[in-house]
C-alpha positions in Angstrom: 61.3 -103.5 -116.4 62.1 -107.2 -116.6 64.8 -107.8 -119.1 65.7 -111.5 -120.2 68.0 -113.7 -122.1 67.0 -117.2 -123.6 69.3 -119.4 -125.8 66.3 -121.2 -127.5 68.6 -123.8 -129.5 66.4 -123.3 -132.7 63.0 -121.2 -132.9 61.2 -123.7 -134.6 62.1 -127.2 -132.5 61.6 -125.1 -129.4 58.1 -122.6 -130.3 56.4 -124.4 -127.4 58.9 -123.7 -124.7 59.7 -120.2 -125.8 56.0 -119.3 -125.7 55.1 -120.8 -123.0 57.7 -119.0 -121.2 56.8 -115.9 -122.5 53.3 -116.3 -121.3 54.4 -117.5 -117.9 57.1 -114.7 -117.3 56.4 -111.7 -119.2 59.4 -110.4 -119.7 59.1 -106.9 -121.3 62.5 -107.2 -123.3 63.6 -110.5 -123.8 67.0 -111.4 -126.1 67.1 -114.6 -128.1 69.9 -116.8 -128.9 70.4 -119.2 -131.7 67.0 -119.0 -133.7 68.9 -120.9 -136.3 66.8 -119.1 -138.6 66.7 -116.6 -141.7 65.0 -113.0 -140.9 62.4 -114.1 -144.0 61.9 -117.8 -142.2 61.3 -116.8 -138.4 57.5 -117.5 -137.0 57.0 -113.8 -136.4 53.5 -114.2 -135.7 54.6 -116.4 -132.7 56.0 -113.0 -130.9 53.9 -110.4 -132.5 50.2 -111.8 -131.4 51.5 -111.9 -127.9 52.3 -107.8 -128.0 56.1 -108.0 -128.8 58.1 -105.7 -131.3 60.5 -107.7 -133.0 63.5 -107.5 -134.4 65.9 -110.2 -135.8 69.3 -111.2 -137.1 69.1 -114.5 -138.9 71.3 -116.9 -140.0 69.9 -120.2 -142.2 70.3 -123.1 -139.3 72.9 -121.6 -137.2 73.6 -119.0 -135.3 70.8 -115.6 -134.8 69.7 -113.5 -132.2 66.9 -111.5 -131.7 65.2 -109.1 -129.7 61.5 -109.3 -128.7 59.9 -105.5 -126.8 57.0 -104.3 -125.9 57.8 -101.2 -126.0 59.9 -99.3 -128.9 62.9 -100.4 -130.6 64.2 -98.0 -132.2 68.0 -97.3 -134.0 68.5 -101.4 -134.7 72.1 -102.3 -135.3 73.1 -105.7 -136.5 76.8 -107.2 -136.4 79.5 -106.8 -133.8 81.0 -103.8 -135.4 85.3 -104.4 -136.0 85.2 -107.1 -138.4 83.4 -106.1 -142.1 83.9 -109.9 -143.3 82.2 -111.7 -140.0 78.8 -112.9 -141.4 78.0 -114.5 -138.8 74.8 -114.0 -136.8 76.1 -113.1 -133.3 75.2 -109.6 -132.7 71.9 -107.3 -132.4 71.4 -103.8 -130.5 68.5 -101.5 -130.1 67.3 -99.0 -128.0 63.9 -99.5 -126.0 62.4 -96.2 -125.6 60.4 -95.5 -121.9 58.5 -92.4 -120.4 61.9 -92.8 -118.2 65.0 -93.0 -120.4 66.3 -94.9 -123.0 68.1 -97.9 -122.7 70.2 -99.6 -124.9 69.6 -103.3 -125.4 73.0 -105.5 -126.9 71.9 -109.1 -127.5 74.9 -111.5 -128.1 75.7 -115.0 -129.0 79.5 -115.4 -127.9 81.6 -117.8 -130.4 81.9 -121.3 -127.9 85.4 -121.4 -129.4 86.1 -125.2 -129.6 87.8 -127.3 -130.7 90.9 -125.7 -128.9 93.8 -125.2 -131.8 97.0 -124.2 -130.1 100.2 -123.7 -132.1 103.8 -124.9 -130.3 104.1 -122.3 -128.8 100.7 -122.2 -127.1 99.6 -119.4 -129.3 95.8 -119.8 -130.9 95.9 -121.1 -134.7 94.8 -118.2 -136.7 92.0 -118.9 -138.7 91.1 -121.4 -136.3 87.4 -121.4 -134.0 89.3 -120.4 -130.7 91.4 -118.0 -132.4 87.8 -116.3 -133.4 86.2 -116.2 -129.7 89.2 -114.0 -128.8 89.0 -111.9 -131.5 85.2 -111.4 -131.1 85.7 -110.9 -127.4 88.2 -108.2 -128.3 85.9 -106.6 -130.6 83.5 -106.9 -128.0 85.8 -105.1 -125.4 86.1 -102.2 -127.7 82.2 -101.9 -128.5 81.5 -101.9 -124.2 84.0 -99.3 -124.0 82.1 -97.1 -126.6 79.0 -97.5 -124.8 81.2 -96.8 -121.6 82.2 -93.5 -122.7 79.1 -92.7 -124.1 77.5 -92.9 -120.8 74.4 -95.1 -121.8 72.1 -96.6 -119.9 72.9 -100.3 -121.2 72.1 -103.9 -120.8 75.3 -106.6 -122.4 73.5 -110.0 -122.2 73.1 -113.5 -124.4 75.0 -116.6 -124.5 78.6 -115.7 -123.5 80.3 -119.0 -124.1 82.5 -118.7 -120.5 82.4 -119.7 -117.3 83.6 -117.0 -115.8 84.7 -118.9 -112.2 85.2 -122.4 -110.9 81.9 -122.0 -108.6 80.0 -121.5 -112.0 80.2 -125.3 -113.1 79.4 -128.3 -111.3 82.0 -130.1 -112.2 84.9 -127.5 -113.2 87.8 -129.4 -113.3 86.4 -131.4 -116.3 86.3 -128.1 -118.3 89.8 -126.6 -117.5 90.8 -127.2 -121.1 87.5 -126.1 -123.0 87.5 -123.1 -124.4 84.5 -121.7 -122.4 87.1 -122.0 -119.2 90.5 -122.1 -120.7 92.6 -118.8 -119.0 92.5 -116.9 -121.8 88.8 -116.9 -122.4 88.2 -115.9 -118.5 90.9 -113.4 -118.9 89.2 -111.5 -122.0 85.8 -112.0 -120.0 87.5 -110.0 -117.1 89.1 -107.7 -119.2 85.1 -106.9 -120.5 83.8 -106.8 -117.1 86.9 -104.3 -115.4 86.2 -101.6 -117.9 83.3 -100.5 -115.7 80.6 -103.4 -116.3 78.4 -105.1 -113.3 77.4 -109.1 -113.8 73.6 -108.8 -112.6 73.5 -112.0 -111.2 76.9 -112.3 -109.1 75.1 -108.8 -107.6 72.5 -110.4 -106.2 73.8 -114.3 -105.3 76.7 -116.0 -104.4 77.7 -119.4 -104.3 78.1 -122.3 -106.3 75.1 -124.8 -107.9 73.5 -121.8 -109.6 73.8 -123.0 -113.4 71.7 -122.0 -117.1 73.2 -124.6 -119.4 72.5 -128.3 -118.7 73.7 -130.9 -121.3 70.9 -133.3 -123.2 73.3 -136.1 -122.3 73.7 -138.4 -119.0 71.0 -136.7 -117.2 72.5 -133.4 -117.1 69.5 -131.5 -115.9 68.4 -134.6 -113.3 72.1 -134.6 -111.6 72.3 -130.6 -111.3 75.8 -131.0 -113.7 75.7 -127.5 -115.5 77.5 -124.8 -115.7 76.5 -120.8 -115.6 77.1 -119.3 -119.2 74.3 -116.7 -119.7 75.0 -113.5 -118.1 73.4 -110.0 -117.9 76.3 -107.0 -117.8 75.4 -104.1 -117.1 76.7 -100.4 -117.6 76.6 -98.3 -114.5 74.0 -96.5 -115.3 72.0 -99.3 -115.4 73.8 -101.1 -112.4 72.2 -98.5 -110.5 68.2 -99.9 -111.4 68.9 -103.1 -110.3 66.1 -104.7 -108.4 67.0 -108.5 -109.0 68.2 -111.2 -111.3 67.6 -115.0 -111.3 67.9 -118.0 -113.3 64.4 -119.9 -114.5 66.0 -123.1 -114.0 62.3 -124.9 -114.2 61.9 -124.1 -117.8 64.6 -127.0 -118.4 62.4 -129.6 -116.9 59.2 -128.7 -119.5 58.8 -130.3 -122.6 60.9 -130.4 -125.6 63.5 -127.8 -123.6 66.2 -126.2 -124.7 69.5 -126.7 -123.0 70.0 -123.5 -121.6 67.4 -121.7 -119.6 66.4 -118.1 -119.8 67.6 -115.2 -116.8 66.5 -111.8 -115.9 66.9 -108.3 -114.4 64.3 -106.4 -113.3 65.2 -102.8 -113.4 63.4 -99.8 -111.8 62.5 -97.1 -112.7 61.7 -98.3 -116.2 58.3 -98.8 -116.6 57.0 -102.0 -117.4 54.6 -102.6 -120.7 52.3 -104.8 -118.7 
């Protein structure tokens, strides 16, 4: 099975490059970040004619995240559960049902936390947009560790807003006080990761220069400056499928791109829809 991430910066500016993608890579899951759309607005003839399920968690230009199958969903959840008054878009699971198993799918869009808002005493500003990431991370945290204990077959993936080391930007001393590499976000993202989780990636390569997220500005993409903020986390029941993982890094040089670029797992065992 061929599982996949893809921040697509808003579903209706980038239709082209998220179809032509699909078409090209054929993922058999595939999450979605930032549709920037309402669940009534989305194109869903766009996934559907092409043999996709599809499920979605909209917000009206900011924010969403969906989950495309070709196989099942079934039990849908929507909304990072610890937090009843969070409307924002940030959170969808399901579970994709195969002659094999069941495995559960958890597509997120991380809050990117900035601008920074530090009291005197270093302390996040409550109420503040850094003061959220944490909290979401926490909440976060907790819901792994439920799917942890329940000894699921799981896949953690989206836009996760950190760079989890220095070897994961090009340039990382120009981020040290961002929130998407200040201490305390890498902290909460190792706190996340030491509960029992594997980054499918970093499992399979090592090294700097591998990056998802390239900037529109100064020519970004043409200079290699980026940074590696979409990950894949996986349970350890699902650890144990891993075949591969790799960033599409050429879907940033097609037309009218987003400016991240998608990555995948393939996992045996799980049949693919194909």
């Amino acid at each position: 099975m061929k599982i996949a991430t893809f921040n697509i910066n808003g579903i209706k500016a980038r239709a082209g490059a998220l179809t032509r993608w699909l078409d090209e890579a054929q993922p058999d899951v595939a999450v979605l970040q930032e549709i920037k759309s309402t669940d009534e607005t989305f194109p869903r003839e766009l996934i559907e004619e092409r043999g996709y399920n599809l499920e979605t968690h909209g917000q009206k230009g900011f924010n969403g995240v969906a989950i495309l199958s070709k196989l099942p969903l079934e039990d849908v959840s929507r909304g990072l559960p610890g937090d009843n008054d969070d409307t924002q878009a940030r959170w969808i699971e399901a579970t994709v049902s195969t002659g094999s198993g069941a495995l559960r799918v958890c597509g997120l869009y991380l809050p990117n936390g900035n601008p920074v808002e530090l009291d005197a005493a270093g302390t996040p500003v409550a109420g503040g947009k850094y003061a959220y990431k944490l909290g979401w991370m926490a909440r976060l945290e907790a819901r792994v560790a439920a799917l942890l204990a329940a000894e699921e077959a799981a896949v953690i993936l989206g836009d996760f807003n950190i760079i989890p080391q220095a070897e994961d930007a090009a340039k990382p001393d120009s981020w040290r006080e961002d929130a998407l590499f200040r201490p305390e976000s890498r902290a909460a993202f190792r706190r996340i990761m030491h509960l029992g989780l594997t980054e499918a990636f970093r499992a399979r390569t090592r090294g700097p220069g591998h990056y998802s997220f390239w900037d529109y500005q100064a020519r970004a993409f043409e200079n290699n400056n980026g940074i590696r903020i979409d990950h894949i986390l996986l349970t350890p029941q699902a650890a144990d499928r891993l075949l591969d993982c790799a960033i599409d890094a050429e879907v940033r040089a097609g037309e009218k791109p987003s400016d991240h670029v998608p990555v995948w797992a393939e996992l045996a065992d799980y049949p693919s829809a194909a």
